[in-house]
Structures are given as C-alpha cells and as structure tokens.
C-alpha positions, 0 to 999 in steps of 0.5 A: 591214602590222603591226598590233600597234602600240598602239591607243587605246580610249576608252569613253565609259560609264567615262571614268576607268577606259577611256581607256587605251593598250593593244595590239591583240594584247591584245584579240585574246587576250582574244578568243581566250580567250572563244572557246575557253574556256580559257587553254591552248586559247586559248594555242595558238590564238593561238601563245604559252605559257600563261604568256606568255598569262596576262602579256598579260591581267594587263597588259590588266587593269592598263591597265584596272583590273580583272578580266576573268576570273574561273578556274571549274572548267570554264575561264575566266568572263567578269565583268561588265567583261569582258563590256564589254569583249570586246562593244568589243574584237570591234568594234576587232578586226574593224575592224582586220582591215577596215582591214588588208585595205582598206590592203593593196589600196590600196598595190598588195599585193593587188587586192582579196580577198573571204573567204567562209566555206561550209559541206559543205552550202552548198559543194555547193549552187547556192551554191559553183557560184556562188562558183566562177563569180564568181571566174572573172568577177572574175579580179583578185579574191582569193577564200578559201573557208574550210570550217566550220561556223556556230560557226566562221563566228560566231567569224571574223566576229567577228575580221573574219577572214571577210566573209560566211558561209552555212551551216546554223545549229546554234546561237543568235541572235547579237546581232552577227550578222545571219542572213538565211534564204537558200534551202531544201536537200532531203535523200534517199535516196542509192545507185549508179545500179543498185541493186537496191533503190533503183531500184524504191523507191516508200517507205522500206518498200521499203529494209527491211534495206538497209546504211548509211553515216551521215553527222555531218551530219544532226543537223538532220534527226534528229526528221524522219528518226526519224518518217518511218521510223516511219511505215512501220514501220521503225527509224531506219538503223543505221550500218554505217559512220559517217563524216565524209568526204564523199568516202568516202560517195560512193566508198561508194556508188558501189562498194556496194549501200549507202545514205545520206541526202545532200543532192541537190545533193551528188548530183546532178551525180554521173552514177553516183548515184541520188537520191530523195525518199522523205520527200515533202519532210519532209527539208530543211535552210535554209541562212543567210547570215551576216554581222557587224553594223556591218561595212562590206559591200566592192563585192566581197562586195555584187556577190557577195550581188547574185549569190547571191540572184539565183541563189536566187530561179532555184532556189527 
C-alpha cells in the first residue's frame, strides 16, 4: 500500500498557519534532514538529488508559511517552527509506518510481523536466544532483527520503522522514548581454552605483557578498565589489533595466545574459549529496553517483552 497520498495535519496551537494538506514523504524529508544533519546526507538517505530534496521542503515550507531551516556552517538548524513541526511530523510518520504494517496484515499481505532492533552486546545475551526461541513458537510471524546501535534505534523508533529495541545506551534521555533498564551484561577477560597465561591467572597482574586484540566496543567500560589495571600496577591493554568485527576477535582468539575484554555471554557457549572475571564484577554493561512513547504495543511485541523479562528475572 502506498503511502505518499496526501496527509492532513491539523495543529490546534496555530490554527491559521497548520491547517494544510501537505504529503507525507514531505515530513519524512524533514525527518530525515534532523537526523543526519545535512541536505546531501539526508538526500541520500531518503533516494533523491539534493536539489529535488531542497524543491520538497520549500514546498513544505509554503504549505506552511515559514522556515523550518535555517543553513549554519555546520549543516542545517532547526528554527523555532521547525522544532514544532518535526516534534508533530515524528508522531504522523510513526503512526503511518503502524497503520502501513496493521493494513498489510490484515488484507492477507503478511501474517503479522514484529521489527526488533539488538545491539552486538544484546544479540549475544540470553536476549537474542530469546528472540530466536519466540520466532520458533510463532512460526506464522514475521520477525527482523535490525543490528545497530541506541543512536540508530532512536532514529527508526522515531519513523516507526522498529517496535522495540535493547541496547546499551551512548546517549541522552529521549523525551519520546521510554528507557527501561533490562538486565546486567558482565564484561572479562577472553582467550583460548589453553592459554598459557590465562588458565592460571588469579588478577590482571598475572597478564603482564600479554598481546590484545581491542574491540570499539567498550567505550562504556573505558574508566573501569583503565582503573582496575592501575590498581595492579599495569597500563591499560595497548591494542595489537583493533577491530570492529566480532567474529574476527574470537578466530583471533581461538588461534592466538592473544586477549580480549568480551562480554561472557559472547563466550560462553564458545567450547574453545576461556572466560574469566578478573575485575571482581567492576565490569558490567546495563542494557536497556527501547521503545517510542505513544506507540501502540501489538500482541506480538507484548508476548515478546512478556518473554523477555521473564527470562531476565531467571538470569539476573
């Protein structure tokens, strides 16, 4: 079902100046340019020429009467009415992507379908073993797992792009997001089943002059780290390799004599792998449950959250 018909918007604070017949893709551009920051990022983000983005908000901001924007050195900035008008535009656009999902069910397209975002740390948890189970017992669901990041998952909560999300959490409160502290991950020391240091460690002192491979992903844990090495007298792990790939890490590991600081439920069921907490439980990561105020929670996703901190309360 297409969507890009005209919308009407009415705002009862300015009467006069909202009550206008603008099109949906229009706020989704808007959308997409407070999101990224930028005319040619936002462009490409939503597939058109920069100019053909810019003809799209001057016709918004005629319907309207007024600027949304206004062109800084460092990219595009909100004015006052923009700032109203993106807070009313993330609200029809969610509930357009919500109406798009509950129409296409209910006309026989799809069955139902439940989008959940996970972050690395969340997908290797008792979180995305969970996931994996429920889509098993509901067969004639539809479930996507998007990867990502809190950032990302705030964004695609605002579109409506995404029902629910847990993920470590990197930036602020979110007004229209509800944040819900989940559960507890604990963070160790990582390296092969045989290692000839980590077997007999009883501290981080004992892993003097080991070699590393550090992940980008422990920016949470940086001041904990940093301290718990001090306190032996140790610098922090200087990276031999750094790397984003979590599945380079563990071949890493699993063929080296080098360490990493890795989330235990990232090792735990790995059979060639040593995991120890050498921090006396310093290192832990909380991960959050994500979801957009206002939204209407489906059957799906409530059974699934149901799930979820059941499980929570069996690991905690």
């Amino acid at each position: 079902m297409d969507y890009s018909h005209d919308l009407t918007i009415s705002c009862p604070y300015a009467q006069s100046v909202f009550v206008n017949v603008m099109e949906l893709r229009q706020l989704e551009h808007v959308l997409a340019v407070v999101e990224t920051g930028s005319l040619t990022s936002a462009a490409a983000r939503v597939g058109l020429t920069q100019q053909a983005l810019s003809k799209s908000l001057s016709r918004l901001e005629s319907d309207i009467g007024g600027k949304l924007f206004e062109r800084e050195t460092r990219g595009m900035a909100l004015t006052r009415l923009g700032e109203t008008v993106v807070e009313h535009a993330r609200d029809v656009v969610a509930s357009a992507g919500r109406l798009k999902s509950a129409a296409a069910a209910e006309l026989g397209l799809e069955r139902g379908k439940l989008v959940v975002g996970l972050s690395p740390i969340a997908a290797t948890t008792f979180i995305g073993q969970s996931v994996a189970r429920f889509a098993e017992a509901h067969p004639n669901l539809r479930i996507d797992v998007e990867a990502g990041l809190d950032t990302d998952f705030v964004a695609a909560l605002h579109r409506g792009q995404i029902d629910l999300a847990l993920s470590t959490r990197t930036i602020g409160q979110e007004d229209s997001v509800l944040v819900e502290q989940f559960t507890n991950e604990p963070w160790g020391i990582a390296g092969r089943i045989d290692h000839p240091w980590l077997g007999g460690a009883r501290s981080l002192a004992d892993l003097k002059g080991a070699a590393w491979v550090i992940g980008r992903n422990t920016d949470l844990l940086d001041e904990a780290i940093e301290e718990a090495f001090a306190a032996c007298g140790l610098a922090r792990p200087q990276p031999g390799i750094v790397t984003t790939s979590v599945l380079f890490t563990l071949t890493a590991l699993m063929t080296t004599d080098r360490l990493a600081i890795l989330p235990r439920s990232l090792c735990q069921h790995h059979t060639s792998l040593m995991w120890l907490d050498l921090s006396n439980g310093a290192w832990s990561t909380p991960l959050f449950l994500m979801r957009r105020k206002r939204a209407h929670i489906g059957l799906a996703a409530r059974k699934l959250l149901d799930m979820l901190r059941t499980e929570a309360g069996e690991a905690g």
